[in-house]
C-alpha positions in Angstrom: 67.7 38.5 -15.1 66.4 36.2 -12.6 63.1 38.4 -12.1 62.7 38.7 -15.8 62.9 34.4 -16.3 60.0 34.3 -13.2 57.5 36.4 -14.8 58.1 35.1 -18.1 57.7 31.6 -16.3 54.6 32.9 -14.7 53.0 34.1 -17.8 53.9 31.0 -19.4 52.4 28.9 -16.5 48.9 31.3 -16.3 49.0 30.5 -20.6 48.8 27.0 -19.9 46.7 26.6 -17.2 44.2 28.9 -19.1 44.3 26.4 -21.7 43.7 23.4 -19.8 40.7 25.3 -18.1 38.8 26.2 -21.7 40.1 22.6 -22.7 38.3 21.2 -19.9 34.9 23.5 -20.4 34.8 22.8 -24.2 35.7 19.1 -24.2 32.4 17.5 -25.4 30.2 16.3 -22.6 28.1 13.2 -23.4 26.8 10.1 -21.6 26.7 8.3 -24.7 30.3 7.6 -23.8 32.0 10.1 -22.8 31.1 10.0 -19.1 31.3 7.0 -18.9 34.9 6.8 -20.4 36.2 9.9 -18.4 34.8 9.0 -14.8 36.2 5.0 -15.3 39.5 6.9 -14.7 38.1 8.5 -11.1 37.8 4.7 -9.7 40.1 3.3 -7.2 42.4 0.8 -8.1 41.2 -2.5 -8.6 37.9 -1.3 -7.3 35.6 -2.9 -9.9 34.4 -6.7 -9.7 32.3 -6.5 -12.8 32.8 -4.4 -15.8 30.0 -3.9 -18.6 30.8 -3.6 -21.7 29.0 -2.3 -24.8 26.6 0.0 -26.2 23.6 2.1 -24.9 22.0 -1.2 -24.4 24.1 -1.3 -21.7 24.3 1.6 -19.6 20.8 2.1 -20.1 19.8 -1.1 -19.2 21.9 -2.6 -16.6 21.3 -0.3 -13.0 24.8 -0.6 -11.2 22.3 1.1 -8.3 20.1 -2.6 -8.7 23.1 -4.5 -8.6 24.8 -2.7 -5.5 21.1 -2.4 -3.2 20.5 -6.0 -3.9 23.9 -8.0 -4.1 26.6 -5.4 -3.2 28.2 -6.0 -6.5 30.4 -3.2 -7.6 29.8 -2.9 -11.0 30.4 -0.1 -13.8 28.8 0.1 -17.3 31.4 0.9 -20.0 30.2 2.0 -23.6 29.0 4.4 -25.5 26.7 5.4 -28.5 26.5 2.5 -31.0 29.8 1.1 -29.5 31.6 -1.3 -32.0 33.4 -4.3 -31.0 36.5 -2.3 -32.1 35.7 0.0 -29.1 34.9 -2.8 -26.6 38.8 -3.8 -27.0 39.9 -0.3 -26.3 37.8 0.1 -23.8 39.0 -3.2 -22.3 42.4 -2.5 -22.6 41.7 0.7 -20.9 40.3 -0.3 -17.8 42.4 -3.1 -17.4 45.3 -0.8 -16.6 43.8 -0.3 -13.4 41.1 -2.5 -12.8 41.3 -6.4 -12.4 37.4 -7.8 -12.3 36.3 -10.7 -10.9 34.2 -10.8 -14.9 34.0 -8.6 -17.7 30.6 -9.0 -19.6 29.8 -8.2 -23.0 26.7 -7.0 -24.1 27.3 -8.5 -28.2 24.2 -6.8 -30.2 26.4 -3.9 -32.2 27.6 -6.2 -35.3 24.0 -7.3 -35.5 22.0 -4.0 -35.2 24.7 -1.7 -36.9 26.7 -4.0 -39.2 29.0 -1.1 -40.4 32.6 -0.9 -40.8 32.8 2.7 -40.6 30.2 4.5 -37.9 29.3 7.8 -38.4 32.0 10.2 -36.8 29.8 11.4 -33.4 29.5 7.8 -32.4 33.1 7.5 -33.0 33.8 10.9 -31.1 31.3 9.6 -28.3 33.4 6.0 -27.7 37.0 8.4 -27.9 36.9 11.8 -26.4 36.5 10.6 -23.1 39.7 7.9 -23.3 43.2 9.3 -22.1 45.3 10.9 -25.2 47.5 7.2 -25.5 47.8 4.4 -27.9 44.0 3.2 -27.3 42.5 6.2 -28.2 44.4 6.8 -31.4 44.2 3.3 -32.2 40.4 3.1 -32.0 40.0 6.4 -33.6 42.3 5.1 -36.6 40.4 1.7 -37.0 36.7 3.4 -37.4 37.6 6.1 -39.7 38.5 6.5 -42.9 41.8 8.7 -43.7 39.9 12.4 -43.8 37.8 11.7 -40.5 40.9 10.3 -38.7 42.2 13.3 -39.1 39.2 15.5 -37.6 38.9 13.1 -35.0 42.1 12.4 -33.5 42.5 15.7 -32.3 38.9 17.6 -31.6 40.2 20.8 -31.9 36.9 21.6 -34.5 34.6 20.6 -32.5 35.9 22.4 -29.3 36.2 25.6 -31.3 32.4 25.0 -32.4 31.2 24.4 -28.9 31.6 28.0 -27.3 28.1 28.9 -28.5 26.5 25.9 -27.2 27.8 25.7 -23.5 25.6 24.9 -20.8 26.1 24.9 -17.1 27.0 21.2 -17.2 30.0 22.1 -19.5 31.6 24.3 -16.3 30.2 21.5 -13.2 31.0 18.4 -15.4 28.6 16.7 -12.5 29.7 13.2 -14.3 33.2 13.3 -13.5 33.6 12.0 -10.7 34.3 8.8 -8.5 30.4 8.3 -8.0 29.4 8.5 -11.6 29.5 4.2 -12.5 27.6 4.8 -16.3 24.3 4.1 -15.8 21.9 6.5 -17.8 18.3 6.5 -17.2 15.6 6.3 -19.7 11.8 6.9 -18.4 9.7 7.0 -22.0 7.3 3.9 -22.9 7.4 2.4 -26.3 5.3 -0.7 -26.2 6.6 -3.4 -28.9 6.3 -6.3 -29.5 8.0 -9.8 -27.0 10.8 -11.1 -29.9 9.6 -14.8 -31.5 12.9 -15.6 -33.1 13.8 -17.6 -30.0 13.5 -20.8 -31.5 15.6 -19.7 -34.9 19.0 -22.0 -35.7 20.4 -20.6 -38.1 24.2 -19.5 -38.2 24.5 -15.7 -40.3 28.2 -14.4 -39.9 29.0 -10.9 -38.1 31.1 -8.8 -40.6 34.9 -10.0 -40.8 36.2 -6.5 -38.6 33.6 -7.5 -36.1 34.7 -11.0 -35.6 38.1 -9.9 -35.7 37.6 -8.1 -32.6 35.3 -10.2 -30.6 38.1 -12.6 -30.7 40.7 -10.1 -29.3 38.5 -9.5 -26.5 38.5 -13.2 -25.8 42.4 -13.4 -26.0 42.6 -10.5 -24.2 40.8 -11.6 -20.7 42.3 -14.9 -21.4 45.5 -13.4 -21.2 44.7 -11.7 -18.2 43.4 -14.7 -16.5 39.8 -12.5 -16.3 36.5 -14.4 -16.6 34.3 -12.9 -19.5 30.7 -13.9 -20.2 28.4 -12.3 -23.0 25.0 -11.0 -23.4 22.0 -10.0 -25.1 19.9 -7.6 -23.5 16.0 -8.1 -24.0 14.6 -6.2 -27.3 12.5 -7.2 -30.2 15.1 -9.4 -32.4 13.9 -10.4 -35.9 15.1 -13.6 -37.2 17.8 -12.4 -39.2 19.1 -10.8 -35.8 18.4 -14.1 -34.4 20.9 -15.7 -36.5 23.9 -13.4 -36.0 23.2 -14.0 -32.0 23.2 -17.3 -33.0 26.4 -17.6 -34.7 28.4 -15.4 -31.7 27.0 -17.9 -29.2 28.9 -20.7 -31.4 32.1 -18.4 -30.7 31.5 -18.4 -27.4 31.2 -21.8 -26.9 34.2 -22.2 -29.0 36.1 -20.3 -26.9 34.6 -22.0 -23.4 32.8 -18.7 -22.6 29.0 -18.3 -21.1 26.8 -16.7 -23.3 23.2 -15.7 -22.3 21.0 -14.5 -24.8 17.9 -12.7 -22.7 15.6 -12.9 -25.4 14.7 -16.3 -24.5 14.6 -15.5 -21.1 12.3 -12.2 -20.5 9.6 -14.5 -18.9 11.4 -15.7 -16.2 12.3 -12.0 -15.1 8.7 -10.8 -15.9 9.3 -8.8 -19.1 6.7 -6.8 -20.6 7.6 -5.4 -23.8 4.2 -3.3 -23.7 5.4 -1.2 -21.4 9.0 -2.1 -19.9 11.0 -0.8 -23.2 11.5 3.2 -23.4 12.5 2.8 -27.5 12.8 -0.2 -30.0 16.2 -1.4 -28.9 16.5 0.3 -24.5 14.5 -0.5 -21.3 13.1 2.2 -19.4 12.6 2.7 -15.5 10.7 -0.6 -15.0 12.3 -2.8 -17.4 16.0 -1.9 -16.3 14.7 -2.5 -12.4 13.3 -6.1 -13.7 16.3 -7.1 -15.4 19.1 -6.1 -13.5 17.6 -7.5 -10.1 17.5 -11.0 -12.8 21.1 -10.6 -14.2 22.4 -9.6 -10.2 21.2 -13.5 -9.6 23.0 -14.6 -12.4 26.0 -13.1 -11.8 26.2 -13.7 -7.9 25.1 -17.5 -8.6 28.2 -18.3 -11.4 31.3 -15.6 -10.2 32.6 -15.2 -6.1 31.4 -11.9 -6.6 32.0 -10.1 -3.0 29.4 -7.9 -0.9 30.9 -4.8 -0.8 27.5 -2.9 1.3 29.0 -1.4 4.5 32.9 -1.3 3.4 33.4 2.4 3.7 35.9 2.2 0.8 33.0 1.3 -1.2 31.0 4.2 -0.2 30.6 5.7 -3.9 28.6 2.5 -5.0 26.1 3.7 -2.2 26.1 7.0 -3.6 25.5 6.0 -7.2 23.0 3.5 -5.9 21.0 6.1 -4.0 21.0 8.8 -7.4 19.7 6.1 -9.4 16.5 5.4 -6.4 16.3 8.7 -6.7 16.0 8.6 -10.4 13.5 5.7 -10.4 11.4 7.6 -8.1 11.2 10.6 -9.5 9.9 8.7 -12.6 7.4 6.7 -10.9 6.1 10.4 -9.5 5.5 11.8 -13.0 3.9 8.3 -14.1 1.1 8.3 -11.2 -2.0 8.2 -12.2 -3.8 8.4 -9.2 -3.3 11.3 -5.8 -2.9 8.2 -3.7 -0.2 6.6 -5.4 1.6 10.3 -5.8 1.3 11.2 -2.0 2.9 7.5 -1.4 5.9 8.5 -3.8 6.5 11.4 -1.7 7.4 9.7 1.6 11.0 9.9 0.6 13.9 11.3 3.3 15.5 13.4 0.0 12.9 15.2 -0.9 12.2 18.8 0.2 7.9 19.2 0.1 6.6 22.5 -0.7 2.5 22.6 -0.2 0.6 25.5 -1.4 -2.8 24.9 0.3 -5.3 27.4 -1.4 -8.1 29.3 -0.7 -10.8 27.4 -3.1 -13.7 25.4 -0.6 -13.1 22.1 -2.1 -9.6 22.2 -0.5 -11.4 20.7 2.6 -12.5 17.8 0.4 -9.4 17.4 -1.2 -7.9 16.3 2.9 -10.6 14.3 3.6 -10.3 12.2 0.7 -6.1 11.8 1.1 -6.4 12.6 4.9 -4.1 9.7 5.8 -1.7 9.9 2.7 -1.3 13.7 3.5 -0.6 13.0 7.3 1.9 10.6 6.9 4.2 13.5 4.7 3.3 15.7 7.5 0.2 17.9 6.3 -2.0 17.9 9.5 -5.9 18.8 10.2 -4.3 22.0 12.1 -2.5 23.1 9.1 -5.1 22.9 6.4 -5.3 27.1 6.2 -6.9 28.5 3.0 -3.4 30.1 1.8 -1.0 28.6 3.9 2.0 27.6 2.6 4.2 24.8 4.2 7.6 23.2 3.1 8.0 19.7 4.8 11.1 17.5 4.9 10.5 13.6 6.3 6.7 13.7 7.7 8.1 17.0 9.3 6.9 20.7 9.2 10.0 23.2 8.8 7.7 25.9 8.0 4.3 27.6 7.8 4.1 30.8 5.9 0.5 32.1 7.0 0.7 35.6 7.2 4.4 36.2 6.3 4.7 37.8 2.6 8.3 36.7 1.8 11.1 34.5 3.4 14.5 33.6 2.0 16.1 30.2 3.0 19.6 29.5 3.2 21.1 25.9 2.7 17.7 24.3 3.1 18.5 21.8 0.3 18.8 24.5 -2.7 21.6 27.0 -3.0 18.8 29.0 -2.6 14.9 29.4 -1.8 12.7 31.9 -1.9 9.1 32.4 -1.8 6.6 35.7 -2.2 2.7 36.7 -1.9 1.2 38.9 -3.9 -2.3 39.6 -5.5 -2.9 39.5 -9.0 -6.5 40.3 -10.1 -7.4 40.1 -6.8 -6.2 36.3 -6.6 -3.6 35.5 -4.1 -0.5 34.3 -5.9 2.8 32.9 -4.3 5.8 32.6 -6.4 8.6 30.3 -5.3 11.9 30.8 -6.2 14.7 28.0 -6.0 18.5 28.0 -7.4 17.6 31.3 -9.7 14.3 29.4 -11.5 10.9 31.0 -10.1 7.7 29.1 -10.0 4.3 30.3 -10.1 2.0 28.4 -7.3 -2.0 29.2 -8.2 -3.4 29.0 -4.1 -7.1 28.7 -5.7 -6.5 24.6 -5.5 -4.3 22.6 -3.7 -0.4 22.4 -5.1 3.0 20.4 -4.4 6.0 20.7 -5.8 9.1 18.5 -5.1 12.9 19.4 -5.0 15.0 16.4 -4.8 18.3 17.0 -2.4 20.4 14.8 -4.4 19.0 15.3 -7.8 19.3 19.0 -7.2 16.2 20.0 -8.7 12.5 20.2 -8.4 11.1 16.3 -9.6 7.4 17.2 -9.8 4.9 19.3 -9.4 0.9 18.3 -9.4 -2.4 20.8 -8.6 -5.0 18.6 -6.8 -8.8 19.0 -7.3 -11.9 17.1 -6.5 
């Protein structure tokens, strides 16, 4: 009997935990939300001093990396797709479970760009499915859907069973859940548009009644929690209609005794240039979100006793968030240079793993002389300019020079795995480097790099060089 109740227990147990495990790969993955939901849960206990609230206008434009590198503010960036005011207060009421900021700041553009009542049901699935199954989630789920989507979306058992042909290897890593993840999403596009000239507008339009409603709830909420809160607008191209709803939540605000900033008027002082600091009509890209976050930093470290957390060790995932995002920046200034110089300079960078296929062509020569110092200081010397060597570099170091050798595997170099082979084809030398299963093709006529980045774990760049 006994022996009978333990392996149906087992069973039972292996059932379940099979479950969880498919639950787990099929959940939708998303940082329009979800991530940034899922991994607020990973933080320590009363870890955060400011908390972002919003939309994509925040997490893609506020660097918590900018804010923890200049002013060792430990910050996190909570929102998601299109996020409503409805799912600011859940949100809020999420984190304040565990988390007790020094401010929470609200990023208010959502009832002005997408005056809706009901959002479409992926933006709802992107503010929810990352939230713990509780009273929040269903309650935000309920209040943005009508009666048939509530039902779909309170339980995502359609969407998981849709999923299974669509995995990707993030589905199984989930590289976003975790302690380190703080909800900053990069964008690297340019979309030059136009500085906004509704700055000097006065009039008052109303938000939708549902919006309002909500807004206010946030106020009582930190109020009742003895919790400073300030909002914002981040810098975009507001018309003057737009102007006017900002307008008339900044009259809330100071109804209510609470800060509001409005950056539209503002982008000079932090050296805005809409021709080519926004990545789309309403987020900043790589430059802009580096220009205003070091401005907002200020801000926020002037008006709150916002600590310094840089060198507390219990703090050490703000340090590596902060050094993804450099990483991130980097990479992106990499693929924008326009000039050999600039892209050598990019490449003096501890992370990165250099892999240098010299060539055989004569203007190789030419190609050192004219970046002879650039190419030094990553650690390509006179001595190693060999037609068809092949050198990786890590620091201004040489780890390895590949002259007459026709293959060599590399273990825990930086990749899971690298590999590189010689051959001939057409009578052309040809080496072929392999890293973490993906092969690329290096042409030795001309000159070639190609970059893996440690932490980004993956190649960044790759450029030929020529005369």
């Amino acid at each position: 009997m006994k022996t009978n109740f333990l392996r149906g227990f087992t069973a039972v147990l292996a059932l379940l935990l099979t479950l969880l495990a498919c639950h787990n790969v099929l959940l939708l993955k998303s940082e329009d939300g979800i991530s940034q939901c899922r991994s607020l849960y990973k933080q320590k206990k009363d870890s955060i001093d400011v908390l972002f609230l919003g939309s994509s206008r925040i997490f893609c434009n506020v660097r918590t990396g900018i804010l923890w590198d200049e002013y060792g503010i430990a910050s996190y960036d909570l929102g998601g797709a299109e996020t409503t005011m409805m799912s600011s207060f859940y949100h809020l009421s999420e984190a304040l479970k565990t988390q007790h900021p020094e401010v929470v700041v609200l990023e208010v553009s959502v009832p002005v760009l997408r005056p809706t009542l009901f959002p479409p049901l992926f933006w709802v699935e992107d503010n929810t499915y990352g939230m713990k199954w509780n009273r929040n989630r269903i309650e935000a789920t309920r209040i943005q859907t009508v009666e048939e989507e509530f039902k779909q979306a309170v339980i995502p058992l359609s969407t998981m069973h849709e999923r299974y042909k669509e995995l990707v290897e993030d589905d199984f890593i989930d590289r976003n859940n975790s302690i380190d993840y703080k909800g900053f999403d990069e964008r690297v596009t340019v979309t030059p548009s136009a500085a906004p000239e509704a700055s000097d507008v006065t009039e008052r339009i109303p938000i939708s009644e549902m919006s309002e409603e909500y807004l206010r709830r946030i106020i009582a909420l930190c109020r009742e929690k003895n919790t400073p809160l300030m909002f914002m607008v981040a810098p975009y191209c507001a018309t003057i209609e737009q102007q006017g709803m900002f307008n008339y939540m900044a009259d809330i605000a100071e109804e209510n005794g609470v800060p509001y900033i409005d950056f539209n008027r503002y982008y000079e002082d932090f050296g805005m240039d809409y021709s080519c600091d926004m990545a789309d009509e309403f987020h900043l890209n790589t430059t802009g979100s580096v220009k205003f976050s070091s401005y907002l930093g200020k801000i926020l470290k002037d008006r709150y006793s916002l600590p310094d957390h840089r060198g507390d060790i219990k703090y050490a995932s703000w340090d590596r968030d902060a050094l993804q995002q450099r990483q991130q920046q980097n990479e992106d200034m990499l693929q924008k240079a326009s000039t050999d110089g600039e892209y050598l300079s990019g490449l003096l960078n501890e992370q990165y793993l250099i892999y240098v296929s010299i060539g055989e062509d004569e203007s190789v020569s030419r190609i050192f002389d004219k970046n002879r110092e650039a190419l030094n200081r990553i650690g390509v010397l006179p001595e190693l300019m060999i037609p068809n060597e092949n050198l990786i570099l890590e620091g201004g170091r040489m780890l390895y020079a590949s002259t007459d050798d026709e293959q060599k595997e590399f273990i825990d170099m930086g990749p899971e795995n690298l590999l590189f082979t010689k051959t001939r084809v057409d009578d052309h030398p040809v080496t072929c480097l392999k890293i973490n299963e993906t092969s690329y093709e290096m042409n030795t006529d001309k000159m070639k790099i190609l970059v893996f980045d440690k932490v980004l774990n993956r190649v960044v760049s790759t450029r030929d060089f020529d005369i």
